[in-house]
C-alpha positions, 0 to 999 in steps of 0.5 A: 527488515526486507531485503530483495535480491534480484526478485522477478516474477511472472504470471503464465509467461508475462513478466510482471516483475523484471529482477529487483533489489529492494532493501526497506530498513525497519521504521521507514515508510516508502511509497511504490509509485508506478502506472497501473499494470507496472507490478506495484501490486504484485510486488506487495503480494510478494512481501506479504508472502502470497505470491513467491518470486520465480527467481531471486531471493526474498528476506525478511528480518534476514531469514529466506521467505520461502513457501514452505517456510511461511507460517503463523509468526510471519503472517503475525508480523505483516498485515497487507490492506488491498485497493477494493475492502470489500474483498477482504470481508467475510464476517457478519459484522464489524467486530466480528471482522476485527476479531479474527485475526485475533482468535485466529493468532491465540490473544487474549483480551479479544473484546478489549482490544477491538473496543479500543482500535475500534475508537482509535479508528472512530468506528466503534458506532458500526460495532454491530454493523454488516461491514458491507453497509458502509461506506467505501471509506469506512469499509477501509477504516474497519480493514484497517483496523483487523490489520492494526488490532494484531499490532504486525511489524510491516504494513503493505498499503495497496491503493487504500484510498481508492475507495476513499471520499476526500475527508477519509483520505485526509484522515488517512493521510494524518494517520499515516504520518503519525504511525509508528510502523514499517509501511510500503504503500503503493500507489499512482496518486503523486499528492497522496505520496507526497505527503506520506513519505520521503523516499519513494520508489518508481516501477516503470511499465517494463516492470522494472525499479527505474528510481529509488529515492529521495522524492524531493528529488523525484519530483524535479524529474520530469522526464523520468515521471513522464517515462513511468506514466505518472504524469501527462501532457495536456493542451490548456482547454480554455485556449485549444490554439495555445500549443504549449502542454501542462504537466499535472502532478502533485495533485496541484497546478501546473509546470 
């Protein structure tokens, strides 16, 4: 389905992604793993066809995505959902949200099909809601929702449970193990990766692809997690004279 030749891509002269090749078959779920600032983000944007590589070449579904070539069936088959939800509302209400994408690619059946994602997303009660009302996770539920309701192709997760409490992130967890989509999902949450996918990709600080695998295997290397910024060391607080350092990842215990 993707397929990225030797993609870089600067803002104002700062590199932000330095020459990437990236080949996504349709059905996996990858996970983009990097610090804050690596390019994760970017390289999202790229996907979803809001921001156009400086140099290098970008398919999908093995057609060239260019800017002047990005229209309505492309945008049909991608849904992008960024970190903070609330920069992505702007309807009066949660159906009113849910509904514009709809009207916007021509469905029929628009009620119908909000009803039912909205109980698929157990949000049907904020129906009649501000979506700003609600909570950070819920807000993510209804984002989610005006993304799924038009069915794309491609799903590119930015951060999305950010602004979830630990019960919104189980279920989100859940949901994505379940799904039956494309998915790359960005984050720096290792435990979160974890669960979510086999295959993980790594972008370092020098915006560069430094891994791209099975993360099992990533796991085992410390070495290279230390290099990305995706653990740390730290002395153990309940001796400060114990000169051994933990490492933390996982979400879990220590190595």
């Amino acid at each position: 389905m993707i397929d990225l030749e030797h993609i870089s891509f600067e803002y104002e002269d700062k590199c932000a992604l330095d020459t990437i090749d990236l080949k996504i078959e349709t059905g996996e779920k990858v996970v983009l793993l990097g610090s804050n600032g690596s390019g994760k983000s970017t390289l999202l944007r790229l996907l979803a066809g809001l921001y156009f590589a400086n140099s290098g070449t970008y398919f999908f579904e093995k057609e060239p995505i260019k800017k002047r070539k990005v229209g309505k069936d492309f945008r049909k088959k991608v849904g992008v959902l960024f970190q903070n939800p609330e920069s992505m509302i702007f309807n009066p209400t949660v159906y009113d949200e849910i509904a514009f994408s709809l009207k916007e690619f021509d469905f029929d059946n628009i009620e119908d099909r909000v009803v039912k994602i909205s109980k698929e997303m157990g949000i049907e009660k904020h129906l009649k809601k501000s979506p700003l009302s609600l909570s950070g996770g819920e807000k993510q539920k209804v984002m989610l929702a005006s993304i799924l309701v038009y069915e794309p192709q491609l799903l590119l997760l930015d951060e999305p449970t950010a602004a979830m409490d630990p019960r919104s992130s189980g279920w989100f967890i859940d949901f994505m193990i379940d799904i039956q989509k494309t998915v790359v999902l960005a984050t720096h949450d290792l435990s979160h990766a974890y669960e979510m996918s086999e295959r993980a990709i790594v972008i370092s600080e020098e915006h560069k692809k430094i891994y791209d695998g099975d993360i099992e295997v990533l796991f085992e290397d410390l070495d290279l997690l230390q290099k990305a910024n995706l653990i740390h060391k730290h002395k153990v607080k309940k001796n400060i004279y114990n000169t051994k350092y933990h490492l933390h990842f996982k979400g879990e215990g220590h190595v």
